[in-house]
C-alpha positions in Angstrom: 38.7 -77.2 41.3 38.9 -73.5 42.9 37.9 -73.2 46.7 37.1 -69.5 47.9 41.1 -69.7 49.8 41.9 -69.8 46.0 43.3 -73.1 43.8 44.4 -71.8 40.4 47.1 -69.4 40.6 46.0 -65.9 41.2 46.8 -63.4 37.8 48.5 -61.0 39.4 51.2 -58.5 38.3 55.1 -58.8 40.8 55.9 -55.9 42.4 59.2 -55.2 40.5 57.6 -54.8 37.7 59.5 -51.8 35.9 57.2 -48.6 34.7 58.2 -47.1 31.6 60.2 -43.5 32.4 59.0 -40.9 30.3 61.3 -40.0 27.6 60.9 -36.3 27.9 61.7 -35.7 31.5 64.8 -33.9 32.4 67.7 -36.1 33.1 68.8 -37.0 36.7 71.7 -34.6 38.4 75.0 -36.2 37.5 74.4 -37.1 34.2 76.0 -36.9 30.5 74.9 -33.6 29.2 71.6 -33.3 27.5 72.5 -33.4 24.1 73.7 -37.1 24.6 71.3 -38.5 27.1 68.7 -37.5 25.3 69.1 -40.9 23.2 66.4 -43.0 23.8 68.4 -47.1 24.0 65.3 -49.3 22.5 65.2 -52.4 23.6 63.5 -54.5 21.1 62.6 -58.5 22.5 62.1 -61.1 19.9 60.0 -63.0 22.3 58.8 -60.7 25.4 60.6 -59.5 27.7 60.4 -60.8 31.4 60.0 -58.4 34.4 62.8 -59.4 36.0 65.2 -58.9 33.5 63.6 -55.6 32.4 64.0 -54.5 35.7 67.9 -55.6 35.4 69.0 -54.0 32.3 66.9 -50.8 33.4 68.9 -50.1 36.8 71.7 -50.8 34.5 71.0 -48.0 32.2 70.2 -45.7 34.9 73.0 -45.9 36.5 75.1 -44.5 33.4 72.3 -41.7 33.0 70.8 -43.2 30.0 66.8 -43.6 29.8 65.5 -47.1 28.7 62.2 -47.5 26.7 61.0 -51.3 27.2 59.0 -52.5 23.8 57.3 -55.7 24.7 55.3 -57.1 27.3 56.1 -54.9 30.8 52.4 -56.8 32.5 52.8 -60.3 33.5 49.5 -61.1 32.8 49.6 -59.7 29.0 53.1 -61.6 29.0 51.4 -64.7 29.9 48.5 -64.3 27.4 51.0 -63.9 24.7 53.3 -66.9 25.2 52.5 -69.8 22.8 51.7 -72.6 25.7 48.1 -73.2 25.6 47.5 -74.0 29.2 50.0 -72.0 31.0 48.9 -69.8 34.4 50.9 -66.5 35.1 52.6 -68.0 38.1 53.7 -70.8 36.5 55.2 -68.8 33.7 56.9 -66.5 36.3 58.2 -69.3 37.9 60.1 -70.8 34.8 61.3 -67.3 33.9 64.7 -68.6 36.2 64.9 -71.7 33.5 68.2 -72.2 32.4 68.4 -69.6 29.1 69.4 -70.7 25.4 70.3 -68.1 23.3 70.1 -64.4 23.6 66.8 -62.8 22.3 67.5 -58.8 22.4 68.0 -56.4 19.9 69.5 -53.2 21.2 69.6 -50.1 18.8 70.9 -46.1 19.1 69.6 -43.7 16.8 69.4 -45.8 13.5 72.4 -48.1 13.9 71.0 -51.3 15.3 73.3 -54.2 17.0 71.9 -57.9 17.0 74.0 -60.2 20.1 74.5 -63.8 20.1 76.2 -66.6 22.1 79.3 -65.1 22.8 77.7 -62.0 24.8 76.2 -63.6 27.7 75.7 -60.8 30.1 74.0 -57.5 30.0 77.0 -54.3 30.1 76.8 -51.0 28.9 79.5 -49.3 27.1 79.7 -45.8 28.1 80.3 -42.6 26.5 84.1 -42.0 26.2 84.8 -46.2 26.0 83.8 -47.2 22.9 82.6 -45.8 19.9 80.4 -42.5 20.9 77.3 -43.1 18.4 76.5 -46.7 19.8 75.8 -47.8 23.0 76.0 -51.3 22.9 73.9 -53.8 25.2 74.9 -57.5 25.7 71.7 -59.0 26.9 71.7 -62.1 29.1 69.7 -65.2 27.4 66.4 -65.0 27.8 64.1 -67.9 26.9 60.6 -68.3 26.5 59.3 -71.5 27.9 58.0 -74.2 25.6 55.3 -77.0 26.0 58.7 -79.6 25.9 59.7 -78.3 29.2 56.4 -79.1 31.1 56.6 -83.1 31.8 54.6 -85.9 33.7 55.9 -86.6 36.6 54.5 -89.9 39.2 53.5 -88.3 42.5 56.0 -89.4 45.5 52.9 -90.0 48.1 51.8 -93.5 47.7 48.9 -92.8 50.1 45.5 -92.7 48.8 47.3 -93.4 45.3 44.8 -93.1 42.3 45.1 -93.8 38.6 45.8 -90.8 36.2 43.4 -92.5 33.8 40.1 -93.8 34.4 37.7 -95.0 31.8 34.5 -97.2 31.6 31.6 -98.5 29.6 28.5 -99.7 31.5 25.2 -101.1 30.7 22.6 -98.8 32.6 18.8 -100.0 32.6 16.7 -101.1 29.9 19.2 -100.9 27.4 20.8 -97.6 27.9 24.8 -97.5 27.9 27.1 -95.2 30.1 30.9 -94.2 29.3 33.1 -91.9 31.0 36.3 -90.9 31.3 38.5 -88.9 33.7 42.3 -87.6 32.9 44.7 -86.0 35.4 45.0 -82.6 34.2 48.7 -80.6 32.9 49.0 -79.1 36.1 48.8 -82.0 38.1 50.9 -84.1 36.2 53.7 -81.2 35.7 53.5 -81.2 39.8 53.7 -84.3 40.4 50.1 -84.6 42.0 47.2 -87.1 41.9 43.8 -86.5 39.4 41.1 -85.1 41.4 38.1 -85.8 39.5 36.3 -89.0 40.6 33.1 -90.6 38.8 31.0 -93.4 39.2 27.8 -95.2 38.2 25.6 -97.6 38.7 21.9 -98.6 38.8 18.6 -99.0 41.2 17.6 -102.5 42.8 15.2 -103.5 40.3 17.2 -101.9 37.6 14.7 -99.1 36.6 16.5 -96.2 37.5 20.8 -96.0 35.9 22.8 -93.5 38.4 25.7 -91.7 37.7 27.8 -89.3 40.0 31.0 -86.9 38.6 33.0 -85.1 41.5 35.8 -82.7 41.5 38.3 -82.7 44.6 39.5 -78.8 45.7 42.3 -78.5 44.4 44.1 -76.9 47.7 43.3 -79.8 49.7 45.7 -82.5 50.0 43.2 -85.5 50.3 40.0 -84.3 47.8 41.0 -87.0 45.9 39.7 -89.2 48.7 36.4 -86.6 49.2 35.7 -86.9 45.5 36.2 -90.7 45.3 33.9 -91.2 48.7 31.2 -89.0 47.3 30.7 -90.4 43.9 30.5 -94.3 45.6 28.5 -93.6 48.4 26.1 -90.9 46.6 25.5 -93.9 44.1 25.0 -96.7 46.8 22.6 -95.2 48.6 20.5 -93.4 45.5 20.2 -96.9 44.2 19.0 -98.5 47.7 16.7 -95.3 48.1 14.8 -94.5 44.9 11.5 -95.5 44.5 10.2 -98.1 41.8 7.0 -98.7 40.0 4.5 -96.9 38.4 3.2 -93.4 39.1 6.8 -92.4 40.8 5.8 -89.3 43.0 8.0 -86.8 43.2 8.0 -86.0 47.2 9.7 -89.9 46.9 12.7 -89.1 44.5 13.5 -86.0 46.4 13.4 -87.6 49.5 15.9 -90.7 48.2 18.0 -87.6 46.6 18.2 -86.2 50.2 18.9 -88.8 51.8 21.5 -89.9 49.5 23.2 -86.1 49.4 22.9 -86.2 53.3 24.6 -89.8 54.0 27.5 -88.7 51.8 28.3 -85.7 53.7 28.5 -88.3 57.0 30.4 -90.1 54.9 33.0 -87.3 54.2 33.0 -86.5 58.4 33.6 -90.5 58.9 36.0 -90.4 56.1 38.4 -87.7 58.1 38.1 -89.0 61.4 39.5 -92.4 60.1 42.3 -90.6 58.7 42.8 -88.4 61.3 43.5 -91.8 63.5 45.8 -93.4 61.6 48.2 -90.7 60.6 48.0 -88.6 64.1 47.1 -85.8 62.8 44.1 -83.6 62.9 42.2 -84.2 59.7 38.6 -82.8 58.8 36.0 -83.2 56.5 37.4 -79.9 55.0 40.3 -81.5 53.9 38.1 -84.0 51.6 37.0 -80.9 49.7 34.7 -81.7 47.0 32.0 -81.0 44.9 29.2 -83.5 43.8 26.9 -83.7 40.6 24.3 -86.4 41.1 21.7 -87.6 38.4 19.2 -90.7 38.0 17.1 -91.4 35.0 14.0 -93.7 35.2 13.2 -94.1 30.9 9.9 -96.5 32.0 8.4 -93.3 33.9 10.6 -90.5 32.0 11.8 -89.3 34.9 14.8 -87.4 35.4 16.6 -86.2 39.0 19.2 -84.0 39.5 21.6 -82.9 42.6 24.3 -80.4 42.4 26.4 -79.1 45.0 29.6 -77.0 43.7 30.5 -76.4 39.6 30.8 -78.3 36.7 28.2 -78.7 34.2 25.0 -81.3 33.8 23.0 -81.0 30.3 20.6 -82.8 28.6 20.3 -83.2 24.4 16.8 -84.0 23.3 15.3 -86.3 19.8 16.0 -82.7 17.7 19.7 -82.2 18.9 18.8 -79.1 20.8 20.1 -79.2 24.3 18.6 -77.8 28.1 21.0 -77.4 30.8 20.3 -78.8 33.7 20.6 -78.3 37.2 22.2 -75.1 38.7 26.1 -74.7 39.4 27.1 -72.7 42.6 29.3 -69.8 42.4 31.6 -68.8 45.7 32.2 -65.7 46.8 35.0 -64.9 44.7 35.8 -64.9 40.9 36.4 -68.7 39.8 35.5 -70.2 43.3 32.9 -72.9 44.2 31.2 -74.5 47.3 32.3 -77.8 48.1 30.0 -80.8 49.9 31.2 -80.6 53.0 29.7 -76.6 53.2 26.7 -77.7 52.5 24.1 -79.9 55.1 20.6 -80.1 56.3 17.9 -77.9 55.0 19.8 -76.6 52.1 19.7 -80.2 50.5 16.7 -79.4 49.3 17.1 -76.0 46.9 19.6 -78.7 45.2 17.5 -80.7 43.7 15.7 -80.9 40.3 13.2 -83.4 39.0 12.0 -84.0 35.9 9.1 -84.9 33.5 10.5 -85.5 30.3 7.8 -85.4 27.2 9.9 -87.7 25.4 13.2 -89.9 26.1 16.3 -88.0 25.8 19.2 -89.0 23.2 22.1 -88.6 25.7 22.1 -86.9 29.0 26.2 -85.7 30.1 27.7 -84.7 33.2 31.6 -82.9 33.4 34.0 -81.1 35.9 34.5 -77.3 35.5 38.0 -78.8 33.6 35.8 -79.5 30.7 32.2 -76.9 31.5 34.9 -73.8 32.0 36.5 -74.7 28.1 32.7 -75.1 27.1 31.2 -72.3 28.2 33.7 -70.1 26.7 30.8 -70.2 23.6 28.6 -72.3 25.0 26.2 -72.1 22.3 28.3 -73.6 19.7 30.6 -75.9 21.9 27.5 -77.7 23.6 26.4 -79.0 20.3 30.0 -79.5 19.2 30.5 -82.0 22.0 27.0 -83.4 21.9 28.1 -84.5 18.3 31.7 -85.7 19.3 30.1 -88.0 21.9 27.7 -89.3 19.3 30.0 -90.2 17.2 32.6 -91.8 20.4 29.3 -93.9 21.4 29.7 -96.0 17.7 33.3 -96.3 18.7 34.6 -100.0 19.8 35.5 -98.4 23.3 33.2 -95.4 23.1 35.1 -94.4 26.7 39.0 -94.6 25.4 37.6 -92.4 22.4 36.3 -89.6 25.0 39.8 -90.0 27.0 41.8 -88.8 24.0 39.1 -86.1 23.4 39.8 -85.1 26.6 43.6 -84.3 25.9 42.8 -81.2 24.0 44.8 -78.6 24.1 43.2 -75.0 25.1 45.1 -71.9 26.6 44.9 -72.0 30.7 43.4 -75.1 30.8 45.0 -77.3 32.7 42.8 -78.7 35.1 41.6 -82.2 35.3 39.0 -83.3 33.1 35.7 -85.5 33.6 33.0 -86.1 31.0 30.6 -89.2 31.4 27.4 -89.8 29.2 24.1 -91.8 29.2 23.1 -92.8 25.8 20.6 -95.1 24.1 22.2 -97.8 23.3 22.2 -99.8 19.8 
């Protein structure tokens, strides 16, 4: 989850990032005489070249008065949209750009005699005019290696406060014979870091079992404790919804928004209680800011057809009806910058109420969903196509033995820059 500080790593390009010289430009005072500078050394990278190193052999070269062309990937960000690891961020790739190298991956070539290095030339030399043979100038690259899926591993978290599993899936019976299963799995990034999941769902249903809850969060990702935000929100947003909503016949609508508010407005407390708590027994000052989360909130009465709907933050709530076509429900918030959100605690009093959606349905709905921006932000990418897609998939997980474990190892696709913790829990009919 993205807060408007920022959460994902930002795409930007370093600072040393070498510019390509042009070849035409008079050589620099001190040099070999024209007619021998004037050969352009190609550097030619199997896999692309990183900055850093570019940046090395091309202070190298200057220094001799030779001029170095660069063929490959000079932008970080078009060097990170190349690499073969699906869910890799620029920064992260930067960062592994120090791994220890394997084998040299750099062709170097003068004129149209071309000299391929292995193991045995580990560093990057020149061999200048007058030292070696006159038509080649020979460069020695150091390894470079382009990182691989195998060197991204799980790691366990070494804070044992506030500990949560990495996997959580469950199958529930809601109300009058409808079925809920969900699943939540701690995303790449967090598990290559050594962090907690995030995401946090839970359901439930309504005193006299006419209404079947079911709240998805998504802790901000900056924030060391929205693990515990997301977890207080979903359980306390479904508590009080099912001690709130009204029952019967002829439902009004001033009632379910008023349960919906209340139930959006005790959570918030909840948060505020939540850090003060903390902020006692670790000494520290702690706010409700640190519980960063979002909340998506939905009850579904199938006596009265009614349907409710609270969102505060991203993530994605949708609806498929008897003829497989889908509506999207709900409306997710956008912050103020590209791939930020607005969390719960932002959000209080009278602004409760332009965040929540009731429903008439015409006719009972085959399956009504709710994910994280870790699954909506892969979805939406064609949303068309991918809705139904999914809609499908979770038809077919619902006949499963454990419809939930089916979802779970769904949920470990592979997608490039995705790496976020997922969440994806459904209301079906059951059989």
């Amino acid at each position: 989850m993205q807060d408007q500080n920022t959460d994902r790593p930002e795409e930007t390009t370093p600072s040393n990032q070498p510019t390509q010289p042009d070849p035409t430009s008079p050589p620099p005072p001190g040099t070999l005489p024209t007619d021998q500078t004037q050969r352009i050394l190609h550097v030619q990278a199997a896999q692309p070249i990183p900055p850093h190193k570019a940046t090395e052999l091309r202070e190298s070269f200057l220094d001799l008065g030779e001029k170095i062309v660069t063929k490959g990937n000079a932008d970080a960000e078009e060097l990170w949209r190349t690499t073969s690891d699906d869910w890799m961020n620029p920064t992260e790739f930067r960062a592994k750009l120090d791994s220890p190298p394997a084998t040299p991956m750099l062709t170097a070539s003068t004129g149209d005699q071309a000299i391929t290095h292995g193991d045995q030339t580990p560093d990057a030399q020149a061999v200048p005019e007058g030292e070696g043979d006159a038509s080649t100038a020979i460069v020695e690259a150091k390894p470079l290696i382009k990182p691989t899926p195998r060197q991204w591993e799980e790691h366990e978290p070494i804070d044992r406060s506030y500990e949560v599993d990495h996997k959580d899936i469950r199958d529930l019976d809601g109300t009058r014979g409808w079925r809920i299963t969900g699943a939540s799995r701690r995303g790449k990034m967090h598990a290559h870091e050594a962090k907690y999941r995030e995401d946090a769902w839970w359901a439930g249903v309504s005193r006299n079992k006419e209404w079947t809850i079911v709240a998805v969060a998504d802790g901000g990702g900056s924030y060391d404790l929205s693990r515990v935000g997301a977890d207080i929100a979903v359980k306390t947003s479904v508590e009080v919804l099912a001690m709130e909503l009204p029952e019967g016949k002829e439902i009004r609508d001033s009632h379910i928004r008023g349960a919906m508010d209340t139930a959006l407005s005790q959570t918030y407390q909840a948060l505020e209680q939540k850090a003060l708590e903390i902020a006692n027994n670790i000494q520290r000052p702690i706010t409700s800011r640190d519980l960063s989360t979002t909340l998506q909130l939905f009850a579904f009465c199938p006596d009265e057809r009614k349907l409710t709907v609270a969102q505060v933050g991203d993530g994605l709530i949708a609806l498929q009806k008897a003829d497989a076509s889908y509506v999207r429900l709900g409306a997710a918030d956008v912050g103020e910058v590209a791939g930020a959100t607005v969390f719960l605690n932002n959000v209080r009093g009278m602004q409760w109420n332009n965040r929540i959606w009731i429903y008439k349905l015409s006719e009972l709905p085959c399956m009504i969903i709710s994910m994280t921006d870790g699954v909506s932000d892969d979805v939406l990418d064609s949303e068309e196509q991918n809705i139904r897609i999914l809609f499908n998939a979770l038809n077919t997980f619902a006949c499963e033995k454990i419809p939930a474990e089916a979802i779970y190892n769904w949920l470990g696709y592979d997608k490039r820059a995705s790496f976020d913790d997922r969440t994806l829990v459904a209301l079906y009919q059951g059989s």
